[in-house]
N, C-alpha and C positions, 0 to 999 in steps of 0.2 A: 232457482231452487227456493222453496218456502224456509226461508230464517225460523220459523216455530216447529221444532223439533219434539218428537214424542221422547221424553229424557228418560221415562216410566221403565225400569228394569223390574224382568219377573221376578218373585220373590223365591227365593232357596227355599224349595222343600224342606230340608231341615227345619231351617229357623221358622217357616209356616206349621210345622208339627208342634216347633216348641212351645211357639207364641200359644196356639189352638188349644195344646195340653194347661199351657197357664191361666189361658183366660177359663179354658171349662174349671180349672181345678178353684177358682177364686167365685165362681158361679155357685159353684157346688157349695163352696164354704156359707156365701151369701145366705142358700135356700138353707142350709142345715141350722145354719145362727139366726132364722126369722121361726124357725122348726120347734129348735132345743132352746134356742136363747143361748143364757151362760152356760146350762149344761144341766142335767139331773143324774142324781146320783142310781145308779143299776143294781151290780151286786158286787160282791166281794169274791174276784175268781181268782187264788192263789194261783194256778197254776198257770193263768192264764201268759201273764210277763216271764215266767220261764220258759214258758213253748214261743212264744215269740221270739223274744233274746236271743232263746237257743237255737233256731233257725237264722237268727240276725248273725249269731258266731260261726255257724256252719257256713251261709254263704259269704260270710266277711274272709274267711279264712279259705275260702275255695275263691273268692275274687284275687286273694291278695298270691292264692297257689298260681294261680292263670295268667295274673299280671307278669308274675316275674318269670315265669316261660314262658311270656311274649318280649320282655324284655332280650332275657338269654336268644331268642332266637330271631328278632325284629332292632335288638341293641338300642330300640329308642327310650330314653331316659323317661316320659312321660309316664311311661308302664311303670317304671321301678318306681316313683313317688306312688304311685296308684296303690300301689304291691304294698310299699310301708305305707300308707294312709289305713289301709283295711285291714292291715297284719295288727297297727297300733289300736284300731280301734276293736277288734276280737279278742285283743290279749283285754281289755279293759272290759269289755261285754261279758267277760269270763266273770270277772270279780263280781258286775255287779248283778248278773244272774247267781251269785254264789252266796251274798249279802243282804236277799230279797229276803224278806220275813216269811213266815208260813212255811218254810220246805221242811222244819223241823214240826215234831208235835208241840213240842213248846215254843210254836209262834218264830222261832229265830232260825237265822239265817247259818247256813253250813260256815261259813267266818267270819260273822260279827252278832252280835244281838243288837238286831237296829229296829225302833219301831215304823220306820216308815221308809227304807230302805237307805239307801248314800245316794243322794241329789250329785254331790261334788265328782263320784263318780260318773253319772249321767253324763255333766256337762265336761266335765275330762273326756269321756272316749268322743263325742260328737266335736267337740272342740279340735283335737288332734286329727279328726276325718277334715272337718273343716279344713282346716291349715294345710295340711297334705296338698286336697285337693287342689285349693289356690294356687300353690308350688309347681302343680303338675303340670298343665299348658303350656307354661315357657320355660321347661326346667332343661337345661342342655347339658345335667352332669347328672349322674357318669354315663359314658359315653365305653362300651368294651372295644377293647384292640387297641386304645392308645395305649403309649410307652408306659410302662406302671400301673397300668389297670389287665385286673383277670375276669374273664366273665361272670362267672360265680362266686366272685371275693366279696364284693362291695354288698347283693344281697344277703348275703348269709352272716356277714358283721353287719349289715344293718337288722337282720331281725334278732340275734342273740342280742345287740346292743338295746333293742326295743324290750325286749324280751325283761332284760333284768331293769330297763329304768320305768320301761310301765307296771312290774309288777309293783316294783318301791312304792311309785307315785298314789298307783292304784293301792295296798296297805295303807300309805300315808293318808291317803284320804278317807278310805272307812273310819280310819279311827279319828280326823279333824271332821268326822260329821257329827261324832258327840258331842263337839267343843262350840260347832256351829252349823246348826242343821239349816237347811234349805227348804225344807217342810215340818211343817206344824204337827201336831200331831193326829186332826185330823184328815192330814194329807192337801190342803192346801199350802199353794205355792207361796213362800215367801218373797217380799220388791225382791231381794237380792237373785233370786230364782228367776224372776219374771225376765231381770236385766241381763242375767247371762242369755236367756231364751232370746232377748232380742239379739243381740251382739250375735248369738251364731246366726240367725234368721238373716242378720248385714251380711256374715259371711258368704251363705251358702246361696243367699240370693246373688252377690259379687263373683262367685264362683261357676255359678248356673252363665253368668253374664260371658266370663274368659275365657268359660270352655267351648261357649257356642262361636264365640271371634275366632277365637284360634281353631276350631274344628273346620270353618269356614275357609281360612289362609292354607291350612295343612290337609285338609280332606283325611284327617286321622279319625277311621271310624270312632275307635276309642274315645276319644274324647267327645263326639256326639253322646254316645253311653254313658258318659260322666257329667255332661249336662242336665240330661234327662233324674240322673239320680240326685244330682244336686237341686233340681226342682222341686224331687219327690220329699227329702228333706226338709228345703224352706219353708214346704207348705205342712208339714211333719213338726217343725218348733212353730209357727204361726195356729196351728189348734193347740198345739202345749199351751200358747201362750192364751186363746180363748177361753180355754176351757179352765184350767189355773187351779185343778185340782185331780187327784184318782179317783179313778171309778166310775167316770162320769161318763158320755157317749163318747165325747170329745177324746177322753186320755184311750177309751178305747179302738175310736176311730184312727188316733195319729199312730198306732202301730200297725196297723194297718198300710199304712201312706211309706212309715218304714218299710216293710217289707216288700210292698209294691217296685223303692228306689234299688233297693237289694238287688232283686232278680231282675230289674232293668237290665243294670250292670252285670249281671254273673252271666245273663241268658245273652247278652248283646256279646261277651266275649266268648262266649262257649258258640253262637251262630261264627264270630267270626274265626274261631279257628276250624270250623267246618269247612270254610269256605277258603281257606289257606288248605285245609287237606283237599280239598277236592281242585284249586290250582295248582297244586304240588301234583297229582295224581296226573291231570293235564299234562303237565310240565314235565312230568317224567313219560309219559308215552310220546309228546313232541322231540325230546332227549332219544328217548328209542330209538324214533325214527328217524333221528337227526343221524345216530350212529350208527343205525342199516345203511342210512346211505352213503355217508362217509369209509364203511367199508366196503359199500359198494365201486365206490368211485376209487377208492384203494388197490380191491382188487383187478379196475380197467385200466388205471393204473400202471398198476404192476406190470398186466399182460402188454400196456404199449410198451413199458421199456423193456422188457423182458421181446420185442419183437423188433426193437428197434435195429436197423442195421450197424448204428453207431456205439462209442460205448457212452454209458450215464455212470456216474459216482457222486454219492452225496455222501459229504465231509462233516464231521459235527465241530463245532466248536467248543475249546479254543485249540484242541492239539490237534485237529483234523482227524481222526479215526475215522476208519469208513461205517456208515449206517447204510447205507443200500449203493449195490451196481446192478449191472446186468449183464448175460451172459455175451455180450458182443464185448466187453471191458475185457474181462478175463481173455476172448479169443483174441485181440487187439493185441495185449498184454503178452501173450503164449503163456501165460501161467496163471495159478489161481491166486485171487488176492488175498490178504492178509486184512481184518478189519480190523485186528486192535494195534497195527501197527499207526502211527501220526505219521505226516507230513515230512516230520525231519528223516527219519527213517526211509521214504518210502522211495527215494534213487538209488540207492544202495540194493535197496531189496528187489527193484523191478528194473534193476541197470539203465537209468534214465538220466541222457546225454541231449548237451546243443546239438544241433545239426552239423557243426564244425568240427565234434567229438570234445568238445572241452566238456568236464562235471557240468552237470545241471543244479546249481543252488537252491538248495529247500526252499531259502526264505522267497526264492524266483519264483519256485512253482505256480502257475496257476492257481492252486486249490490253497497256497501259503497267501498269494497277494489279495483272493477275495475274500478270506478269512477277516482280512483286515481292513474289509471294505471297497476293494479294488475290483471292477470291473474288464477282464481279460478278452480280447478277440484276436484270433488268429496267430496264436503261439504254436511256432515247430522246434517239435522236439521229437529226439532219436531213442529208442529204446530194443540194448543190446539182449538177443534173447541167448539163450545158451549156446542153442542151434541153431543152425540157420542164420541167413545175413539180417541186419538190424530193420527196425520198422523203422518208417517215420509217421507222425500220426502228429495232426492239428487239433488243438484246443481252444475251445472256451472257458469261460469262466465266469458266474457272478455269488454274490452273497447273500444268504438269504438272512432274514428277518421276521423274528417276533413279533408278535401285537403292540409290542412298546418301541417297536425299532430298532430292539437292540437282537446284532449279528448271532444267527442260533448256528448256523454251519454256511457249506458251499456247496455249489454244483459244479461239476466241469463236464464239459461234451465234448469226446474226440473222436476223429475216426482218422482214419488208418489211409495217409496219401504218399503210398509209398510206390505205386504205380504211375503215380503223378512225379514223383521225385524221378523213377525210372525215366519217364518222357524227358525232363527235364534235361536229364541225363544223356539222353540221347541226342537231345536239341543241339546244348553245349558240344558236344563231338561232333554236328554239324557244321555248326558256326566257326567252331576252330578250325575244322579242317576246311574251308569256306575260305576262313581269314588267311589261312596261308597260304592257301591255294592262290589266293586275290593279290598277297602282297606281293609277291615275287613277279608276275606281269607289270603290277605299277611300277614298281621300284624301272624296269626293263624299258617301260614305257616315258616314262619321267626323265630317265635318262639319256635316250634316243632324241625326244623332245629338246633336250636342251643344246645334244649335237647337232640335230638339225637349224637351230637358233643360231648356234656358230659356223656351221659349214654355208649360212643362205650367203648368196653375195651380198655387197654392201648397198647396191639401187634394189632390194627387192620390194614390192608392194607391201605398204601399211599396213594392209587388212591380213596378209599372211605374218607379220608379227602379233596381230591381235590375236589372230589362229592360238599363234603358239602361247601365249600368256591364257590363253580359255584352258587351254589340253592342259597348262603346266598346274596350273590353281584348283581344275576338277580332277588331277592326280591328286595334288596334297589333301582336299576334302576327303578322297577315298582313302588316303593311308591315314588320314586323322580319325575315321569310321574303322578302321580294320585295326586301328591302333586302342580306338575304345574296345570292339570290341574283346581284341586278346586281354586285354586288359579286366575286362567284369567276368572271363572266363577264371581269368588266376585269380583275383579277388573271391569267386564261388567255391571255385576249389581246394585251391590250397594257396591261403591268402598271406601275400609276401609279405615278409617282417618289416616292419618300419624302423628306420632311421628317425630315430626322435631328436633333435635337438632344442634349446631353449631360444624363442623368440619372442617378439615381440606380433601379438597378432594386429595392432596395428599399422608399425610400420612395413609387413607384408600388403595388407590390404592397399597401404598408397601406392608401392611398389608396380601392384597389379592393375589400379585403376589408371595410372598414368599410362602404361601401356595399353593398356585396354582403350584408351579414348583414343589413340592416336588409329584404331579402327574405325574409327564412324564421327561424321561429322555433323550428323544428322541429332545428335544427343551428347548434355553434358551429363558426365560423370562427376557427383558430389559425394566428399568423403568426410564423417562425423567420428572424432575419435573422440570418447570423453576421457579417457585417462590408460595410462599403459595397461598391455592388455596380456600378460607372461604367459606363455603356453609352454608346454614339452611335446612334441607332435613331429612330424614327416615333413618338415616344411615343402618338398615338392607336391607331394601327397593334398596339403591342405592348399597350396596353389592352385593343383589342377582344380580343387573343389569351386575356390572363390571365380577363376575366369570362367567355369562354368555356368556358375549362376548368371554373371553380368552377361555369358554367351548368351543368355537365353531372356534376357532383359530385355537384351539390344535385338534380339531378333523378334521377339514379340511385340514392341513397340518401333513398328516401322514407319508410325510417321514421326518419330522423331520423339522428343521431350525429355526431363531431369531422369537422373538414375541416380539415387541415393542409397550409398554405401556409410553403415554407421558399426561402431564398434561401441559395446558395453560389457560391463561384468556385472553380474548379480548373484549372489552368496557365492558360492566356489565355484561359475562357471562363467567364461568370455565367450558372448553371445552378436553375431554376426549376419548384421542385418542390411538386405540388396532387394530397396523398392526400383518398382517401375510404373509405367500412369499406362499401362498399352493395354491390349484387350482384354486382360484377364482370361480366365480357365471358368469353363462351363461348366457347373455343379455337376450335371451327371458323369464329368470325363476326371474330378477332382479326385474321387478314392483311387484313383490308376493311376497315379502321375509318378510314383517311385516304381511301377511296374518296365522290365526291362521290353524296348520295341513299342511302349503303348504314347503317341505322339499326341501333347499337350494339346492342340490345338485341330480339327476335321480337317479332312481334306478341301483345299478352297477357301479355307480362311484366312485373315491377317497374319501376316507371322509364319505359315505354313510352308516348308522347305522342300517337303519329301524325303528326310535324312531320316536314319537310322536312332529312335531316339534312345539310347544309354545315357547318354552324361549324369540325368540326374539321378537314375538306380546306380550309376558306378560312384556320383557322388557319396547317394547315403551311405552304402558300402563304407567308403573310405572312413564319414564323420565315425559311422557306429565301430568300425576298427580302432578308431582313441575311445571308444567310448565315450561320444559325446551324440548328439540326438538333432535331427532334421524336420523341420516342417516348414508348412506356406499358409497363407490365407489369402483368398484370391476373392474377387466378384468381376463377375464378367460386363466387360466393359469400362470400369475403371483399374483394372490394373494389379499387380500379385507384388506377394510381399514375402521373399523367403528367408527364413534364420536359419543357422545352427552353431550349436555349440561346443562347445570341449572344454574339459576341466583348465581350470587354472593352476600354474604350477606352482609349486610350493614356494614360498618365502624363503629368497637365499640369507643361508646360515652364516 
């Protein structure tokens, strides 16, 4: 790659108009001053500095109107100095159009008799335009909508405040032009005249400089427009300053040059609020169409949920009130809803029960827990209709969310799985009547088995005792299955009260691993207490739970290796932790594994029995009867990891 690089950047439009307008305007001066020279004198046209002026106050005071309803509606502070720069120099333009000689028949001025006008005036109102404008580029106050500022406060005390200190200033100076005039009497410029003329000429030149920088950083057309004016200026006191008397080509040419900066500035703001109404006009036809089709999409909407076979309810926040269902809600429901009823309210109103028949708690609902940010799947819940026997119906839930993130209401989606409960229902009167059917053979069977063990003679063959220990262990395996299952039946149905007493959870858990190892030799069992662990609980209950897990430890990890059993407590719960290193549970089979019959592990894999799988649906059963909560995390191939917990019991008094 060639190292000499073209660094040459094209030049800003802008700044190539500005430069083009200066250099022509400094040409022009050149060819007029080889022309006129210093200047010849023309004629004497009273009127002519009035009609000027008075066009210079009408656009000063329509610049300074248009600034500050750009300001009001653009809030940028550049405008509002712009606004006072041309408000202060119109209220001064007033006086000294007012102080000009000649408007009277006797030679004088409507408020002062001056022979050759107020100079002091002149350089006051250009002075104060000057200053403004410098302010105006980088000016970042006032700013509407902060804390203590109102939009229209700040202009309107700053023009009443202009208002009475330029008019002062302006009096004050008609009459210090008595004391010390700035022109002679035949209207040549006094040094003191010429040195203000320079001094603004630094200004407006320094100004011309700040507005084109900063026009450039900010792309504020405005302030391109105040460039250009503050050119038309410098080069407006630079003939003042050639010419250095009235009457001449020169004093008549630089008003000219005036008025040219003027309507720069008034037409440059008046094109651009054309060009704001005509993107406003845009902007509101794009808004139109924006809101055709948002109600269009409203009312497709409407019609899928209004078709949908499920019910939909959106909840508002923070009391939950209903804003929109649909007619599956209500038929779900058997009644019609109420939407200025909340959340706390609405079990009571729609008789809305657990599945066990206990109250269903507001703050549990669904539509209370994503209220509060809580995302819901798979909540059953019972609801008692007047008539007729109760529904059951599944929900969801999640929370919706503002543009800022913050919770604006919820959704909940249920439908009605009470055909499903029905089966369900049906199943369990299977399996019961299954189980008993089943156990009373074993039991006949089992029994027979062990007389025939005592009635064989005493020389009978080896392999007919092996017989009898196979028949006597795949009895106890079928009443351990027929035992789980009577057991998740009465747990679903009507789930037996617990014997609670106060233990220690983990001197149960040594209890249970010591036993537990003396099953398999093939794996050590390791037990982690970190400190007592007081529960109030079913101590059988929570037995059957712990050898169930290590059951399923030791049978998933058949070739052997550590089983680590750890006890902890963390804020008010003792949490019960049973790893294994063996195959793990295959993502797709992991959302089933509390499902009752659904067997951790395919047919043909490690670990695979062919039993009846309960244990761990009758476990969760059990944890979630203390009200305490079960999970696992597994990856297949290394090995599963199951908790659960249960409150800790109170602190003896």
């Amino acid at each position: 790659m060639s190292m000499h690089r073209d660094c040459r950047k094209p030049i800003d439009p802008f700044i190539g108009w500005l430069a083009g307008v200066a250099i022509g305007l400094a040409v022009l001066h050149g060819v007029l001053a080889l022309l006129w020279g210093r200047g010849q004198f023309v004629a004497v046209l009273p009127w002519y500095v009035p009609m000027m002026h008075g066009f210079a106050v009408l656009a000063a005071f329509s610049i300074a109107f248009v600034a500050f309803g750009r300001y009001h509606a653009l809030g940028m502070a550049d405008a509002f100095w712009i606004g006072t720069a041309f408000n202060a120099f119109g209220i001064l333009a007033v006086f000294y159009v007012l102080s000009w000689p000649g408007l009277l028949p006797d030679e004088r001025g409507l408020i002062a008799q001056l022979p050759n006008t107020s100079g002091w005036l002149l350089g006051l109102k250009f002075g104060a335009l000057a200053v403004f404008l410098l302010v105006a580029p980088f000016a970042t106050w006032p700013r509407p909508g902060k804390t203590g500022e109102h939009r229209w406060l700040w202009p309107i005390l700053a023009e009443l405040g202009l208002m009475v200190a330029v008019a002062a200033v302006g009096g004050l100076s008609v009459a210090f032009e008595q004391f010390l005039p700035l022109l002679v009497v035949d209207g040549a410029w006094t040094p003191l005249f010429v040195g203000i003329f320079a001094v603004l000429l630094v200004a407006f030149a320094a100004g011309t400089t700040l507005s084109a920088l900063r026009y450039r950083q900010t792309n504020d057309p405005l302030l391109g427009c105040v460039a250009f004016t503050q050119l038309a200026l410098a080069f407006y006191v630079l003939t003042a300053i050639i010419g250095g008397e009235r009457y001449d080509t020169w004093w008549y040419w630089q008003r000219i040059l005036m008025v040219s900066g003027f309507s720069t500035l008034l037409f440059g703001l008046l094109a651009e609020y054309v060009g704001l109404y005509q993107r406003e006009r845009e902007r509101t036809r794009e808004l139109e169409a924006l809101q055709e089709q948002a109600q269009d999409e409203r009312n497709h909407l409407r019609v899928l949920i209004d078709t949908a076979p499920i019910g939909i309810a959106f909840h508002a926040a923070p009391d939950g009130r209903l804003l929109l269902f649909n007619r599956a809600a209500e038929d779900i429901l058997g009644r019609p809803l109420a939407p200025e009823v909340g959340v706390v309210g609405q079990p009571a109103l729609y008789g809305i029960y657990r599945p066990s028949g206990e109250p269903f708690p507001p703050e549990e609902l669904p539509a209370s827990r994503s209220l509060r940010g809580e995302t819901c799947v798979g909540v059953e819940m019972m609801i008692r209709q007047a008539v007729g026997p109760g529904v059951f119906i599944l929900a969801n839930s999640a929370p919706l969310r503002d543009a800022e993130g913050q919770i604006s209401g919820a959704v909940v989606v249920f439908q009605d799985i009470t055909p499903i409960k029905e089966q369900e229902r049906l199943r369990d009167e299977f399996v019961s009547a299954a189980a008993h059917e089943l156990k009373t053979p074993v039991t006949t069977i089992k029994g027979y088995v062990q007389l025939m063990r005592q009635w064989a003679p005493a020389g009978h063959e080896p392999r007919e005792g092996e017989a009898f220990k196979v028949i006597n262990a795949q009895c106890d395996r079928i009443s351990r299955r027929v035992q789980e299952m009577l057991e998740t039946l009465r747990f679903r149905t009507a789930p037996p009260s617990l014997e609670r007493v106060r233990f220690d959870l983990g001197e149960l858990a040594s209890q249970v691993v010591r036993r537990m190892q003396t099953t398999t030799q093939l794996h050590r069992l390791l037990l982690e207490s970190e400190a007592p662990a007081p529960v109030e609980a079913d101590r059988e209950r929570i037995e059957e739970v712990l050898v169930s897990l290590l059951d399923n430890a030791i049978r998933y990890s058949p070739k052997g290796g550590d089983i680590e059993v750890r006890i902890s407590t963390q804020k008010r719960e003792a949490i019960v932790t049973v790893r294994d290193h063996g195959a793990g549970i295959a993502r797709d089979r992991q959302p089933h594994i509390f499902v009752p019959f659904y067997e951790a592990v395919p047919t043909g894999a490690p670990g695979y029995r062919g039993v009846v799988a309960l244990s761990l649906y009758l476990s969760k059963l059990i944890v979630e009867r203390h009200k305490g909560r079960i999970w696992f995390e597994s990856e297949e191939g290394r090995g599963s990891t199951f908790y659960f917990s249960l409150p800790l019991a109170a602190p003896d008094t």
